[in-house]
C-alpha positions in Angstrom: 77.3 4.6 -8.9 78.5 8.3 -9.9 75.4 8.8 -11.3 73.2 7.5 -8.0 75.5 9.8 -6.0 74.9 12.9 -8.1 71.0 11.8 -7.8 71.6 11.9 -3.8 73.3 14.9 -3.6 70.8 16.6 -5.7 67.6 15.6 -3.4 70.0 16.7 -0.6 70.3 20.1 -1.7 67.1 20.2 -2.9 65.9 19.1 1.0 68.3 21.9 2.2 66.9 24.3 0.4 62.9 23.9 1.2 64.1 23.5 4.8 65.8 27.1 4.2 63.0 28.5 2.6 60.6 27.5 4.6 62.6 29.1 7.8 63.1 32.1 5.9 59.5 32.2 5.6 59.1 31.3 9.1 58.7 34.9 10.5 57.0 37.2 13.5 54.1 38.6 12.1 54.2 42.5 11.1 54.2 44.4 13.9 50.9 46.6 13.9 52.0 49.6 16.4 49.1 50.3 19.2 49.5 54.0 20.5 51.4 53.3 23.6 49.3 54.3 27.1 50.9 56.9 29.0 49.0 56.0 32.3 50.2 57.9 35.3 49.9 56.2 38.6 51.7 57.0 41.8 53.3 53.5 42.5 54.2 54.4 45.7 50.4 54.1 46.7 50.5 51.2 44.7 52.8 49.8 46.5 52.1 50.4 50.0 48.5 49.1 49.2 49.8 45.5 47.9 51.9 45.9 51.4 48.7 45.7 53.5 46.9 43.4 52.3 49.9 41.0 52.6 50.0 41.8 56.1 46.6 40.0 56.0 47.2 36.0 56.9 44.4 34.9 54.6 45.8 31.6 54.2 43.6 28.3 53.0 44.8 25.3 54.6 43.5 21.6 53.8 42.0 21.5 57.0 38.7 24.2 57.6 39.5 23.9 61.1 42.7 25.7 60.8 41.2 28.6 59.0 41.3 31.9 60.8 38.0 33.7 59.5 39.2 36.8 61.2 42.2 37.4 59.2 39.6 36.9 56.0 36.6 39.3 57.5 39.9 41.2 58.2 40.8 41.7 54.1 37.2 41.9 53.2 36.7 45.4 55.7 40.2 46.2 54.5 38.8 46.6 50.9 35.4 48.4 51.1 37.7 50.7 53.2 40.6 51.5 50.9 38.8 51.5 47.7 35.4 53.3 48.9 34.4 55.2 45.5 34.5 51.7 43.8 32.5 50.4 47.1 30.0 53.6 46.6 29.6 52.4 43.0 29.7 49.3 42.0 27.4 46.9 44.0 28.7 44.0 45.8 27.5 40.9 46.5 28.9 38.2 49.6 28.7 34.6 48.9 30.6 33.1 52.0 33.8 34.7 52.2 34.1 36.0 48.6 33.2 39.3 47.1 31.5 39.9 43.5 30.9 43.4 42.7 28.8 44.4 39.4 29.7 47.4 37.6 26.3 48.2 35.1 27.1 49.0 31.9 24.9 51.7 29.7 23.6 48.4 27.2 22.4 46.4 29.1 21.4 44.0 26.2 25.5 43.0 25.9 26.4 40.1 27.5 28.8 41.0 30.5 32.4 40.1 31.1 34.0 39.0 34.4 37.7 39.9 35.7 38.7 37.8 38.7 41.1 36.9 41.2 41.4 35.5 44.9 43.0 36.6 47.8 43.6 33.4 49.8 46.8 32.3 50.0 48.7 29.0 50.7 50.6 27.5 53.7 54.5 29.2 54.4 56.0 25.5 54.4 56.7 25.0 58.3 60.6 25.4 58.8 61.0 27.6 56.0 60.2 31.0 57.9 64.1 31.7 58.2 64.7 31.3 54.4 62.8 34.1 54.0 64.8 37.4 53.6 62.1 39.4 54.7 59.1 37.8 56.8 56.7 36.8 54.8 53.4 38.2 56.7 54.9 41.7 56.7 54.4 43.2 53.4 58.1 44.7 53.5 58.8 47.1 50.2 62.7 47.4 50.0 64.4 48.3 47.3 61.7 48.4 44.8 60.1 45.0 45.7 57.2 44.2 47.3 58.1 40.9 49.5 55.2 38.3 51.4 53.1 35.7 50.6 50.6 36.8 47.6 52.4 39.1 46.1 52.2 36.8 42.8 49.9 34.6 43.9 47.3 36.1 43.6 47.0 39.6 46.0 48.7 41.9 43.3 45.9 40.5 40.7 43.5 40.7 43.3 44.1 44.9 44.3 45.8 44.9 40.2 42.1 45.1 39.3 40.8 46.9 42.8 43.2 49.8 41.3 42.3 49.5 37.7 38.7 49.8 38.1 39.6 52.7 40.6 41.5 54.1 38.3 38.4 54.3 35.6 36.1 55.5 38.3 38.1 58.5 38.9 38.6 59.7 35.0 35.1 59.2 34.8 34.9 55.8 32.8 31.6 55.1 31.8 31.2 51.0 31.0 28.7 50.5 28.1 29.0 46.8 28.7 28.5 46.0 32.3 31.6 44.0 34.1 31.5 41.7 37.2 34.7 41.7 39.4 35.2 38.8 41.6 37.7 38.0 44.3 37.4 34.4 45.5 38.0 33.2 48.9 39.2 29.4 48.7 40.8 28.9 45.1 43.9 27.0 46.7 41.8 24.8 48.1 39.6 23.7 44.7 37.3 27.0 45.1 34.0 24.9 46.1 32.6 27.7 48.3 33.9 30.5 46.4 33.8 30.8 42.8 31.8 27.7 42.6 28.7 30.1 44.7 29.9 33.0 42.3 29.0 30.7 39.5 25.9 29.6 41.1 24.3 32.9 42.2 25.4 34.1 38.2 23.9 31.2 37.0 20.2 31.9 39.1 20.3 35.2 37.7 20.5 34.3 34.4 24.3 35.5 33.9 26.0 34.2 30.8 29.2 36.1 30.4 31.2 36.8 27.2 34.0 36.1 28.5 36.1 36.2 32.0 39.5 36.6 32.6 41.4 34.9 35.7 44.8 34.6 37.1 46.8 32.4 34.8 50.1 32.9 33.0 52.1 36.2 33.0 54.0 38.0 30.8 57.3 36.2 30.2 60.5 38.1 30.0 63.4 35.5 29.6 61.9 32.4 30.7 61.3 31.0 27.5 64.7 29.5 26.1 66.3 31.2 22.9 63.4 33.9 22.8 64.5 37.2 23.7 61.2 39.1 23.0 58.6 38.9 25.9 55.8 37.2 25.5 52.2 37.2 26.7 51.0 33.7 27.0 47.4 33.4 27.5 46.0 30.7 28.3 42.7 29.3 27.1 42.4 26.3 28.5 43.9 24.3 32.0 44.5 20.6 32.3 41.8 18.3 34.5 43.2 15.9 36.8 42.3 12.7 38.8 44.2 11.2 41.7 44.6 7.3 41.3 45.9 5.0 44.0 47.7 1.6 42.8 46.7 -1.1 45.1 49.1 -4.7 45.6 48.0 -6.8 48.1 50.1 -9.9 49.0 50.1 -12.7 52.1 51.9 -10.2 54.3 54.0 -12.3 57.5 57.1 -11.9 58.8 60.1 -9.6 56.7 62.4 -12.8 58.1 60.9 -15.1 55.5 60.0 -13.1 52.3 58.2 -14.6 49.0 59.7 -13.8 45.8 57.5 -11.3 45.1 55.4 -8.7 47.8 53.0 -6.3 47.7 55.7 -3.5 47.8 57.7 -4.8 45.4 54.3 -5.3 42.9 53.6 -1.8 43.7 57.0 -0.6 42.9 56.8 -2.6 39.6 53.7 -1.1 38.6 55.6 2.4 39.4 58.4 1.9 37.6 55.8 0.9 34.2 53.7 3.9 34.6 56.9 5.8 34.2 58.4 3.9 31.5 55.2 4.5 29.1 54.2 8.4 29.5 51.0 8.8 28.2 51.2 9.2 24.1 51.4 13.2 23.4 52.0 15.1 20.7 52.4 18.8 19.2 49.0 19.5 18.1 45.8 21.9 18.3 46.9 24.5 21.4 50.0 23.7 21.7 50.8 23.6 17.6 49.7 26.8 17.6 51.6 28.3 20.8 54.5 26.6 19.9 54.2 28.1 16.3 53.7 31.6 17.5 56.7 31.3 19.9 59.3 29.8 17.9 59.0 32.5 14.9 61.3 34.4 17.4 63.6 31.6 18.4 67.3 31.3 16.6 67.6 30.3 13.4 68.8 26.7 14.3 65.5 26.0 16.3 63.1 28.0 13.9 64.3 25.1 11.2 62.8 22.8 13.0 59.7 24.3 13.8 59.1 25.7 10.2 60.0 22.1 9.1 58.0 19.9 11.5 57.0 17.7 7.8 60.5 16.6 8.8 61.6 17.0 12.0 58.4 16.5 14.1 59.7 13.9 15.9 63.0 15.4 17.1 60.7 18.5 18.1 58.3 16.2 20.4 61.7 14.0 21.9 63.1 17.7 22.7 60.1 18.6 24.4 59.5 15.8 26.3 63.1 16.3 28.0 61.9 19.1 29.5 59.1 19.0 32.5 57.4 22.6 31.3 57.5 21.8 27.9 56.9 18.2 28.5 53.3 19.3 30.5 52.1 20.8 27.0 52.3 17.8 25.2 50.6 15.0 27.2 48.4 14.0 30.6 51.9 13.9 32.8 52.3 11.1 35.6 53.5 12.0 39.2 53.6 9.7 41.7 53.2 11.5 45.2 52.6 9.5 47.9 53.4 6.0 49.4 52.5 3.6 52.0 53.2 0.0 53.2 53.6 -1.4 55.9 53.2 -0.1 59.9 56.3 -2.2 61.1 60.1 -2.5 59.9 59.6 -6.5 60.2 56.1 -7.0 59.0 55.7 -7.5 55.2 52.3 -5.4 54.4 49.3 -7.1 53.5 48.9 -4.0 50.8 51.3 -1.5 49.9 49.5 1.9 47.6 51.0 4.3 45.6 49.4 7.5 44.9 49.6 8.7 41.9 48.2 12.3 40.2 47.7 12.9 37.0 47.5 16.2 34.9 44.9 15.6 32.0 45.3 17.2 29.0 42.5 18.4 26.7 42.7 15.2 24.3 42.2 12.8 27.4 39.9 12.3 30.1 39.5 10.6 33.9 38.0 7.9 32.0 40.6 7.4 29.7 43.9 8.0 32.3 42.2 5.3 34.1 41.7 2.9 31.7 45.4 3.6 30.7 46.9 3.2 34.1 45.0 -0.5 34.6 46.0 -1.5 31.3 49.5 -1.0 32.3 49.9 -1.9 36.2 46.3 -4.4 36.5 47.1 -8.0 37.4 45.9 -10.2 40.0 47.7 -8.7 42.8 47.6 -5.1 41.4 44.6 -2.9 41.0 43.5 0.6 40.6 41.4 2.9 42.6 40.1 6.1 41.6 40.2 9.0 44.2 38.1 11.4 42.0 39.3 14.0 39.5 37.8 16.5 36.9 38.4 16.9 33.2 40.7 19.4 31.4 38.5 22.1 31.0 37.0 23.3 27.3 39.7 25.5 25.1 38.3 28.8 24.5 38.3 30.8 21.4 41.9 32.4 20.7 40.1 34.6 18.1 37.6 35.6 19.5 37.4 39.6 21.0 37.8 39.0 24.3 41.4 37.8 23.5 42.1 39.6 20.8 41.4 43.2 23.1 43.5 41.4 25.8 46.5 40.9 23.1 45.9 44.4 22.5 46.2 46.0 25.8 49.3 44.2 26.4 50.9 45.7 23.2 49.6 49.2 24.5 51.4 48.7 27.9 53.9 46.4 26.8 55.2 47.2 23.6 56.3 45.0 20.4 55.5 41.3 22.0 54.9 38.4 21.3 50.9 37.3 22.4 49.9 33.5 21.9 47.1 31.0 23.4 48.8 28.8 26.0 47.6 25.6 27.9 47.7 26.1 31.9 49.4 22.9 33.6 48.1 23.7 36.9 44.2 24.7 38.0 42.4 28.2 38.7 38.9 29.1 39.4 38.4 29.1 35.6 36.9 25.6 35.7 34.1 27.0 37.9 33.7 30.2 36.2 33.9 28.0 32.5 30.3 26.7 33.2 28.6 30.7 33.0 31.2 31.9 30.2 31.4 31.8 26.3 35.1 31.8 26.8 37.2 31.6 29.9 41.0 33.0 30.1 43.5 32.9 32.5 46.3 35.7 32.5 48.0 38.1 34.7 49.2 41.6 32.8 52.4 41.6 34.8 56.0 40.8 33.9 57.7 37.5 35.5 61.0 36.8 35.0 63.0 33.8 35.5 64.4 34.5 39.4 60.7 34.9 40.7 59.6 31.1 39.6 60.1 29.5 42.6 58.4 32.4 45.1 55.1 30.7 43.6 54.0 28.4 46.8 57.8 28.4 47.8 60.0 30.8 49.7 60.8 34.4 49.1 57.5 35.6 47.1 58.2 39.2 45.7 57.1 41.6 43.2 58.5 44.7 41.9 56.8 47.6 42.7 57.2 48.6 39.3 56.4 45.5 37.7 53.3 45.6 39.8 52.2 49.1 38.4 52.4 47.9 35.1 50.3 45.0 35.6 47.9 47.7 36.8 47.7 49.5 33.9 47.6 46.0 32.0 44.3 45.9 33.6 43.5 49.7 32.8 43.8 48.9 29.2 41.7 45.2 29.7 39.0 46.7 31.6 38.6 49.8 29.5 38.5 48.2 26.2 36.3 45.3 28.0 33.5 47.6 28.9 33.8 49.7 25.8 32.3 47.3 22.8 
């Protein structure tokens, strides 16, 4: 017995000490210092520009009939007015209501690059006008912040790369590689007459881009638990997603004399199933390699178990399963949205549906969510119908140049920080503009910190004005180096 405990003890310390080890080992990688940009910019200017074209109501509801096209024609004179030596240079093309400029480079024989953005905006949720502390149509700048509806999402990216490229024209940048600059109409509303036509008139003339660059994460400052430094996440891929609709039908009749079972109560059953079996996920490919970037700068206790995943992998994957944003990077998520039954309080319904949406991550597809789902809710009263959906979109290159020169205007502008690949849990124009690009990425060079999360299609939306500037350089430093190799 002695001897079996010594034996123990001894693989125990042993285990201790290749889980140390391998933490210790577990490190940021050296910091190479970039000469730091000292761009100056009057952010006033800056500012007051973002201001007006808040003031435009360039908002993309469901409906097309609620559109107000003069409010868009509005922004679109607005621009060729307030940026007119980038208007007298660059040439620019209108496909419906969105603008691509072209910016010819001196080699002509290099494959061009495209920076992007849009300028339509979503819906103030009605009744939520007075929760704003400053109106959100009005573009009011107090006290160093920029307040309104697309001040994040996605104006400041939008004029962020009006600005840069003015910025360029007026030190007398001269682009060896020739850059498109795109600002899409309709992106909140799936982009189909916007960067879809962008794609299509590139594709006619014979466009294939190196890479582009769209809105997509930011640079985190404190949003990421136990990780002090700020990082860059940017993202090389975004998840697909299909809409399903679980169908039960039963006998219907009168709520006075129910059956044992009903079509809402099949319907609630198949629910409550789709949420007891997420789809299977797992720490792999993308997010391995974000997750390994990020937690080199996490606390000792948590870089164990990331150095150690041999061993504690499946602690790792519970943990980030617990969490929804985390929980999004693993796996195709599952949220039902909408229901419907019956059109009476005392008539059982003759079919109840649930509406359910799925986000699809790279390692699944429609075909494969839906043949999930039916395995799990089909039965003779139950079925599933498929509303339509698109796949997760192809994962770029994180080593490529195109991201490594975005890594490396960031640590210009930025400093010492942390710059990794990420997955996007949500959809851009990237999946149109994917189909005329080697590689496709989706970042925004400006800082975003934990308070302004829920101004993103919620109330309050705000930017600092010098937050904002610095994004602008971001894209200085992106554009520059973009258009110089």
């Amino acid at each position: 017995m002695k001897r079996l405990l010594v034996g123990s003890l001894g693989l125990f310390l042993l285990l201790a000490v290749v889980v140390v080890v391998r933490t210790l080992m577990h490190q940021p990688p050296v910091f190479v210092a970039e000469d730091q940009v000292d761009i100056q910019l009057d952010e006033a200017v800056l500012a007051e520009r973002l201001s007006e074209s808040i003031q435009f109501q360039t908002v993309s509801f469901q409906s097309s009939d609620l559109k107000d096209r003069t409010q868009f024609t509005g922004f679109i004179e607005w621009v060729k007015s307030s940026y007119p030596l980038l208007n007298e240079r660059l040439g620019l093309t209108m496909l419906n209501d969105s603008m691509l400029y072209r910016w010819v480079g001196s080699d002509t024989s290099l494959p061009p690059i495209l920076v992007t953005g849009h300028y339509d905006v979503v819906p103030v949720i009605p009744g939520s006008e007075d929760l704003w502390q400053h109106p959100p149509f009005a573009g009011v700048i107090a006290d160093g912040i920029i307040w309104g509806r697309g001040a994040l999402d996605d104006k400041s990216g939008v004029l962020g790369i009006l600005e840069a490229v003015t910025y360029l024209l007026e030190s007398g940048h001269q682009p060896t590689r020739t850059v498109y600059l795109s600002f899409g109409h309709d992106e909140e509303i799936g982009g189909s007459e916007g960067a879809a036509a962008i794609v299509d008139y590139l594709a006619s003339q014979n466009v294939q881009l190196a890479w582009s660059l769209d809105e997509g994460s930011f640079v985190f400052d404190g949003i990421i638990p136990g990780v002090t430094t700020v990082v860059a996440t940017i993202n090389v891929a975004e998840k697909g997603s299909v809409t399903l609709d679980v169908v039960a039908t039963g006998a219907g009749g009168h709520s006075s004399m129910p059956p044992k079972d009903t079509a809402v109560s099949d319907v609630a059953q198949a629910i409550v199933s789709l949420h007891q079996n997420p789809f299977p996920g797992g720490l792999e490919g993308l997010g391995a390699e974000m997750f390994d970037n990020i937690s080199r700068y996490m606390p000792f206790g948590t870089k164990a178990l990331f150095a150690n995943q041999w061993l504690f992998g499946s602690l790792i994957e519970n943990q980030l399963s617990n969490a929804a944003t985390t929980n999004a990077m693993l796996r195709t998520t599952t949220a039902p949205t909408m229901l419907s039954g019956s059109v009476k309080t005392n008539v059982l319904p003759i079919e109840a549906v649930a509406t359910v949406n799925f986000r699809i991550h790279p390692r699944d597809s429609v075909d494969s969510v839906e043949a999930y789902v039916s395995s799990l809710v089909s039965s003779d009263s139950v079925a599933v119908r498929n509303r339509g959906g698109a796949d997760a979109s192809a994962v770029s290159d994180w080593n490529a140049p195109g991201f490594e020169l975005i890594g490396q205007s960031m640590r210009e502008v930025y400093g010492d920080i942390v710059v990794t690949p990420g997955l996007m849990v949500a959809a851009s124009d990237s999946r149109h503009y994917g189909k005329v690009a080697d590689n496709a990425y989706r970042f925004n060079p400006i800082r975003l910190t934990p308070e302004l999360l829920t101004g993103f299609h919620g109330t309050n939306e705000r930017i600092s004005v010098a937050d904002y500037a610095q994004g602008v350089r971001g894209y200085i430093r992106i554009i520059d180096h973009g258009t110089s190799q």
